[in-house]
One Martini backbone bead per residue (centre of mass of N, CA, C, O) as a GRO file, in nm:
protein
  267
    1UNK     BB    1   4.135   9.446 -11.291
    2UNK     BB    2   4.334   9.201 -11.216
    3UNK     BB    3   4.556   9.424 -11.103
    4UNK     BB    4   4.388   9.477 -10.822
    5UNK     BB    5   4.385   9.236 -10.685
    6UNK     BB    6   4.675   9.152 -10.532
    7UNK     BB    7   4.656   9.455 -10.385
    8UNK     BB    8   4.380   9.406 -10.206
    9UNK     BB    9   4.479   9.140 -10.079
   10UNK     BB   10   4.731   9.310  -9.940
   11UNK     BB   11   4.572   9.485  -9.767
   12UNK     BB   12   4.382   9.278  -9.601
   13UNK     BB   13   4.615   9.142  -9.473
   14UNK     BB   14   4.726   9.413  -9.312
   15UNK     BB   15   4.509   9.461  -9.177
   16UNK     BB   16   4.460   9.164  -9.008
   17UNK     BB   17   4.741   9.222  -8.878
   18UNK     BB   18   4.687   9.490  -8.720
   19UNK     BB   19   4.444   9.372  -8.557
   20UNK     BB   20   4.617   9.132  -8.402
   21UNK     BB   21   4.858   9.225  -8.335
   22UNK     BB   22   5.182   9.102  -8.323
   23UNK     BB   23   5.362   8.971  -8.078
   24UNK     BB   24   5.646   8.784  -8.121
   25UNK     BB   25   5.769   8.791  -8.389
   26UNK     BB   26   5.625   9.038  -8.454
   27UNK     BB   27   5.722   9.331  -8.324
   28UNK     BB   28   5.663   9.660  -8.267
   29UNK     BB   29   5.953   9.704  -8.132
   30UNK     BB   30   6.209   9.692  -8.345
   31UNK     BB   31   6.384   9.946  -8.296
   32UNK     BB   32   6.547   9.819  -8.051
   33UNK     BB   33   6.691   9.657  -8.239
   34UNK     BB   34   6.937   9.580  -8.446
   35UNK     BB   35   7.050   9.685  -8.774
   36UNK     BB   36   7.262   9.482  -8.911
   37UNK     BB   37   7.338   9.680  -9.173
   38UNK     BB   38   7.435   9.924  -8.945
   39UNK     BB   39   7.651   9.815  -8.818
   40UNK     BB   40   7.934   9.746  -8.681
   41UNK     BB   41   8.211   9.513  -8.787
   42UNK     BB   42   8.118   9.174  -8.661
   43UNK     BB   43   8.222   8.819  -8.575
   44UNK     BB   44   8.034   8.727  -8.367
   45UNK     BB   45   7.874   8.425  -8.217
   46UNK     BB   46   7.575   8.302  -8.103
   47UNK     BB   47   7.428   7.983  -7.968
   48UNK     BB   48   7.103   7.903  -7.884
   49UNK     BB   49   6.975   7.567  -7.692
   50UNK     BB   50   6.668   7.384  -7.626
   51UNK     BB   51   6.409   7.177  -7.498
   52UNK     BB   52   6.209   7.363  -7.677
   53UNK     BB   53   5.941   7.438  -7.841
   54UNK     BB   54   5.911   7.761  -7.997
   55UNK     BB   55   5.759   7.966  -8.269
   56UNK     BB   56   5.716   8.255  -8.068
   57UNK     BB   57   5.984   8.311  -7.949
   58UNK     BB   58   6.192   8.554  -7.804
   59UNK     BB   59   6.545   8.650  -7.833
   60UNK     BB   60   6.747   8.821  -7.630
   61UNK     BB   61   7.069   9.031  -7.664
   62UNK     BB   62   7.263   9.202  -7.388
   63UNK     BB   63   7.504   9.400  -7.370
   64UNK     BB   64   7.770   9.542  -7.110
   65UNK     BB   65   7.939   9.783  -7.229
   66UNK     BB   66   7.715   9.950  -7.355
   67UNK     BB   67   7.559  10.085  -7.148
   68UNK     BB   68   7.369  10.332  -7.055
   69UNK     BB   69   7.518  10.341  -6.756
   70UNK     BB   70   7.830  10.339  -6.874
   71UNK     BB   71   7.743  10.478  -7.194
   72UNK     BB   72   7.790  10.710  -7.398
   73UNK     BB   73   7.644  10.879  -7.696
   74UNK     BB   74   7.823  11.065  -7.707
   75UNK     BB   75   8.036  11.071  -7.972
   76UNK     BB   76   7.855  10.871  -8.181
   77UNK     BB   77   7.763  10.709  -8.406
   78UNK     BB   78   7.557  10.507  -8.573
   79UNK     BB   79   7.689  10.226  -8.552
   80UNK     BB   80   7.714  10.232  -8.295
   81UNK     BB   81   7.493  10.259  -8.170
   82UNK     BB   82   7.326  10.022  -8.301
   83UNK     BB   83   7.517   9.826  -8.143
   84UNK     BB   84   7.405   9.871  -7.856
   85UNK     BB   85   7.187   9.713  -7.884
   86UNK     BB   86   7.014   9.489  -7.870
   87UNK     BB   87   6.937   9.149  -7.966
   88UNK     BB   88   6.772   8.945  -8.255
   89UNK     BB   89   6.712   8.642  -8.332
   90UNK     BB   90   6.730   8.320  -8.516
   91UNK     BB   91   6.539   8.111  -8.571
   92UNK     BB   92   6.516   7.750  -8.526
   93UNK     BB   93   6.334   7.470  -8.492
   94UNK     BB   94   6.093   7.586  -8.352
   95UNK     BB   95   6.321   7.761  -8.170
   96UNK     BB   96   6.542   7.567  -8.030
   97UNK     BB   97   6.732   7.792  -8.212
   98UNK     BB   98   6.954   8.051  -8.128
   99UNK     BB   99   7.073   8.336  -8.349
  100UNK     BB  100   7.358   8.575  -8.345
  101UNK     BB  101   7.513   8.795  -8.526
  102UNK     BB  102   7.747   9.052  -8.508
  103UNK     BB  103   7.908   9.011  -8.244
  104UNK     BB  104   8.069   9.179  -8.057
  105UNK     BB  105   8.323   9.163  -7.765
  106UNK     BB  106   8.173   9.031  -7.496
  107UNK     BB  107   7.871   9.007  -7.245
  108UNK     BB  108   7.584   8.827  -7.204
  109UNK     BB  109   7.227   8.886  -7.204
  110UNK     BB  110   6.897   8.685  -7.172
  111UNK     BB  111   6.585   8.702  -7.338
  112UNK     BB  112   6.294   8.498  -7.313
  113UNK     BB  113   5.983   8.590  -7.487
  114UNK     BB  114   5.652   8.426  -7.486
  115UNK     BB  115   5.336   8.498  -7.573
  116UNK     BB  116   5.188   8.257  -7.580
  117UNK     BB  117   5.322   8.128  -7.298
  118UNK     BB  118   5.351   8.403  -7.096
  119UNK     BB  119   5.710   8.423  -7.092
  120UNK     BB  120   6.014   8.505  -6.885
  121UNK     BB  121   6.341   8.479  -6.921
  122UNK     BB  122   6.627   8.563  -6.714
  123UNK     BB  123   7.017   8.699  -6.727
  124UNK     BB  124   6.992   9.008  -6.588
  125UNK     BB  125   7.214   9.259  -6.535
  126UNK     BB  126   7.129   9.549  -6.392
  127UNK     BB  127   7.437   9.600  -6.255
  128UNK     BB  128   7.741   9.740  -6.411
  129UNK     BB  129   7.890   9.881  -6.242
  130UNK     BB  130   8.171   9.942  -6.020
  131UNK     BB  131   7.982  10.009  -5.792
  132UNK     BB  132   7.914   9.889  -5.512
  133UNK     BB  133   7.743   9.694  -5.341
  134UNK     BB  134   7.537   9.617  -5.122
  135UNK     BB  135   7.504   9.441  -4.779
  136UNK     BB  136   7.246   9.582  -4.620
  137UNK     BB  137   6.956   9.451  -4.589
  138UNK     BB  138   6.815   9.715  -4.454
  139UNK     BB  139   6.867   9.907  -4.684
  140UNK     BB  140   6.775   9.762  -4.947
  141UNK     BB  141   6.499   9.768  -4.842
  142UNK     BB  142   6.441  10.017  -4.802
  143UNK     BB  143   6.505  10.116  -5.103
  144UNK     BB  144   6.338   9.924  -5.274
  145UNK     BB  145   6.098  10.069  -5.155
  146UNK     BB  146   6.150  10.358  -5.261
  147UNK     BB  147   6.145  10.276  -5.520
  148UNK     BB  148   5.887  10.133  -5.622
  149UNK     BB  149   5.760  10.413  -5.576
  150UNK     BB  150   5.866  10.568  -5.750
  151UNK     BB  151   5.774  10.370  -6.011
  152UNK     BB  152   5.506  10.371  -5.951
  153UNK     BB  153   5.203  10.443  -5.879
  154UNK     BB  154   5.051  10.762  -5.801
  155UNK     BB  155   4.855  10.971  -5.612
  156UNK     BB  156   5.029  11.255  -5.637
  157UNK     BB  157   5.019  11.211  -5.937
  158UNK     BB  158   5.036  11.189  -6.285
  159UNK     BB  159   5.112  10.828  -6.351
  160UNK     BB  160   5.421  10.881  -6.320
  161UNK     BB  161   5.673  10.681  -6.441
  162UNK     BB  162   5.521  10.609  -6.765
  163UNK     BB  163   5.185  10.684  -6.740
  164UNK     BB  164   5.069  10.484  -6.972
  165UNK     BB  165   5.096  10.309  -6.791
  166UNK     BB  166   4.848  10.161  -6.530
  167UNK     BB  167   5.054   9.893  -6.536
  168UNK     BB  168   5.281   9.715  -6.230
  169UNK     BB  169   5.586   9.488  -6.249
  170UNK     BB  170   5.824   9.424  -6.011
  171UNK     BB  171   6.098   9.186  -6.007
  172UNK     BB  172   6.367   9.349  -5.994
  173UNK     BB  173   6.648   9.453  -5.759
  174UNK     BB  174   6.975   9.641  -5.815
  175UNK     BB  175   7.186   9.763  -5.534
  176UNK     BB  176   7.368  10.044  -5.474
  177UNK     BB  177   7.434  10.290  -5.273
  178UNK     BB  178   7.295  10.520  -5.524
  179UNK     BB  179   7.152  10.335  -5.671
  180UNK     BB  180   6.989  10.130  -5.938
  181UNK     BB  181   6.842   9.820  -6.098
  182UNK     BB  182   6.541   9.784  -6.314
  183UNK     BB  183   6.273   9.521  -6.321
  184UNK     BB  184   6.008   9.586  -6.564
  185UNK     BB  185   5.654   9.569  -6.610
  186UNK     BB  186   5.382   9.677  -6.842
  187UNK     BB  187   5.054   9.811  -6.895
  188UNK     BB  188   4.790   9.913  -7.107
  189UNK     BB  189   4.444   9.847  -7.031
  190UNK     BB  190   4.372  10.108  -7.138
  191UNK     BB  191   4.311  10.276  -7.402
  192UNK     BB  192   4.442  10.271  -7.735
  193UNK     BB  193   4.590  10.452  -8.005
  194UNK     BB  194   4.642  10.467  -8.307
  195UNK     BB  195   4.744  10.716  -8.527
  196UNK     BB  196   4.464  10.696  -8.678
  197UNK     BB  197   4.259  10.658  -8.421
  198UNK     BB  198   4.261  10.374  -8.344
  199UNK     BB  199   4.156  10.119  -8.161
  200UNK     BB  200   4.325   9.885  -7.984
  201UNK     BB  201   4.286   9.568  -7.909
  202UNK     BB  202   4.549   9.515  -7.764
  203UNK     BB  203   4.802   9.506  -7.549
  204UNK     BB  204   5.060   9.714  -7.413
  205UNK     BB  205   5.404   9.558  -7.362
  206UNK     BB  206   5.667   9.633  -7.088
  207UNK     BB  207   6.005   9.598  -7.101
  208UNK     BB  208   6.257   9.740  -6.844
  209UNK     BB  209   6.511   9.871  -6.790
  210UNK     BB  210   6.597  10.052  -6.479
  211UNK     BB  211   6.779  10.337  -6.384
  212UNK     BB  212   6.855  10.472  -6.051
  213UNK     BB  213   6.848  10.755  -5.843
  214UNK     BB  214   6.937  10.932  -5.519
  215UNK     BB  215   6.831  11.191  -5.392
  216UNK     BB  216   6.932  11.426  -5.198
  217UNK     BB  217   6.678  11.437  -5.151
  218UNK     BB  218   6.482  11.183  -5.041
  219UNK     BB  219   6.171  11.310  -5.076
  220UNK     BB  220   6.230  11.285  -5.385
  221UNK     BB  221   6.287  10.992  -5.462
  222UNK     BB  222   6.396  10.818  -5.697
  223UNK     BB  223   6.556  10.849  -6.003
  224UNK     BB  224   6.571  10.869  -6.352
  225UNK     BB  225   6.852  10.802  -6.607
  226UNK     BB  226   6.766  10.514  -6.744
  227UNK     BB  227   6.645  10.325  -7.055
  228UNK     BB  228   6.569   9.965  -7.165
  229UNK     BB  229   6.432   9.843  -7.338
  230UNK     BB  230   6.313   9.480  -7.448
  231UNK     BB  231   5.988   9.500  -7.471
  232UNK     BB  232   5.746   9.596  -7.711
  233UNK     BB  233   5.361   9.536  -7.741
  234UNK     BB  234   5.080   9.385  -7.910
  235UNK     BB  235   4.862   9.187  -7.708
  236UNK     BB  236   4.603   8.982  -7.572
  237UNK     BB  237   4.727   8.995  -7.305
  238UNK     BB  238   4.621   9.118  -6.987
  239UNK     BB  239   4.885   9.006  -6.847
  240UNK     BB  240   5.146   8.915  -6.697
  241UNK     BB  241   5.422   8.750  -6.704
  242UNK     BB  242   5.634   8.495  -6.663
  243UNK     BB  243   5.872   8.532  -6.417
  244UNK     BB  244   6.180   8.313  -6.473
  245UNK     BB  245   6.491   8.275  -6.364
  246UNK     BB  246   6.822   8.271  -6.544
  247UNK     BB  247   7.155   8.156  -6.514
  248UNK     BB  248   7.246   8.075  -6.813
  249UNK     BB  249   7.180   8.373  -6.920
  250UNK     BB  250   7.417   8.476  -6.815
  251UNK     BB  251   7.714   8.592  -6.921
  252UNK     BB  252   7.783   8.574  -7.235
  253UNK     BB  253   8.069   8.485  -7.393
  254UNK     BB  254   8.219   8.687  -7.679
  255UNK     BB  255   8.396   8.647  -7.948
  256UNK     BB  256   8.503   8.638  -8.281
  257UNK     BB  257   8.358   8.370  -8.266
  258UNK     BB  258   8.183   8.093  -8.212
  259UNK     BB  259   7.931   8.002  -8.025
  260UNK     BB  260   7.795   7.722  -7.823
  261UNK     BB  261   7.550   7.638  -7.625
  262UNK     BB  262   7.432   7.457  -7.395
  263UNK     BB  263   7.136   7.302  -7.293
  264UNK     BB  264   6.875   7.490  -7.252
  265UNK     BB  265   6.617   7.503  -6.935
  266UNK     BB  266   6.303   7.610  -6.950
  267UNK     BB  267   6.118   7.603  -6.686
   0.00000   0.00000   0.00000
């Protein structure tokens, strides 16, 4: 009978994890970071330092070499895959330091997401591609416009684009000719079901990169073409982040050594 005690109090507790949602420390969607262990084989390290505490804070880093918008999948290995996925941090000192280590040899933009004090700072390049940006502030104008539309809440469709959120909404749009990348936070307030059947108490959020191009007709409004989660939790806060663009966090050269940024002041 005692050898079923430390059982069952270890149920007991994983039952109680399940119940209070992610957060951010253990993320739910945690398969969007690579696993280090299955990565190709690189000396890079990235150490970034803060100017306070915050130990529910996650940092994420991501590469722009292999970005979904212009590196294919097609004939990669599973290494590869994996290295190209976005990076997150250990962090050091109750969050003030974040290291990524066996990082390739790239440009790195960074998302510092914290569910506690529900803000999201990041310094992310949205359009890596070589196609120049538009300059016609009208013209952005209009597409902009159209973007929004075609990926918010939409009366004539059911649900629009990712239909399972019901909440959204676009941070930043960076367009091109005929494309465009877009920073969008989603939520879902209604009802949702783990795989068990159970009804989740917390809210599922996510933060999310979303390239889009604009249709040969107009009316049919910019198509999704890919899309990179940066952040999927289910967390008690029904509100979206703060969201909070820093340019210290954008464009971090990372060579074969390691690098360590100056101290970076979150506002």
């Amino acid at each position: 009978m005692k050898t079923c005690r430390p059982i069952l109090l270890t149920l007991v507790i994983l039952s109680a994890v399940l119940l209070q949602g992610g957060g951010s420390v253990v993320p739910v969607g945690t398969y969007l970071y690579a696993d280090l262990e299955k990565v190709s084989p690189a000396t890079g390290v990235l150490v970034l330092k803060f100017d306070s505490a915050a130990p529910s804070r996650l940092v994420v880093a991501y590469g722009r070499k292999h970005r979904k918008d212009r590196k294919t999948r097609d004939g990669t290995t599973e290494a590869e895959r994996e290295s190209f996925k976005p990076r997150l941090a250990v962090l050091g000192e109750q969050g003030r330091t974040a290291r990524f280590d066996s990082l390739p040899p790239d440009y790195y933009d960074v998302a510092v997401i914290d569910a506690a004090a529900m803000t999201f700072h990041e310094g992310i390049a949205l359009y890596s591609s070589t196609e120049a940006q538009l300059t016609d502030n009208n013209q952005i104008e209009q597409f902009q416009g159209e973007i929004r539309q075609s990926l918010g809440l939409r009366d004539d469709r059911i649900g629009g684009w990712e239909g399972f959120f019901d909440t959204k909404q676009i941070e930043r749009i960076q367009v091109a000719s005929g494309r465009a990348g877009v920073l969008m936070q989603q939520m879902r307030l209604g009802t949702s079901l783990a795989e068990s059947g159970a009804v989740l108490q917390g809210c599922i959020h996510s933060i999310d990169v979303i390239w889009v191009e604009r249709a040969i007709d107009a009316q049919a409004g910019w198509q999704v073409i890919n899309r990179q989660q940066l952040y999927r939790d289910e967390i008690p806060a029904r509100t979206f982040f703060k969201h909070i663009p820093v340019p210290e966090l954008s464009g971090l050269r990372v060579g074969a050594g390691k690098k360590e940024m100056p101290l970076i002041t979150l506002p």
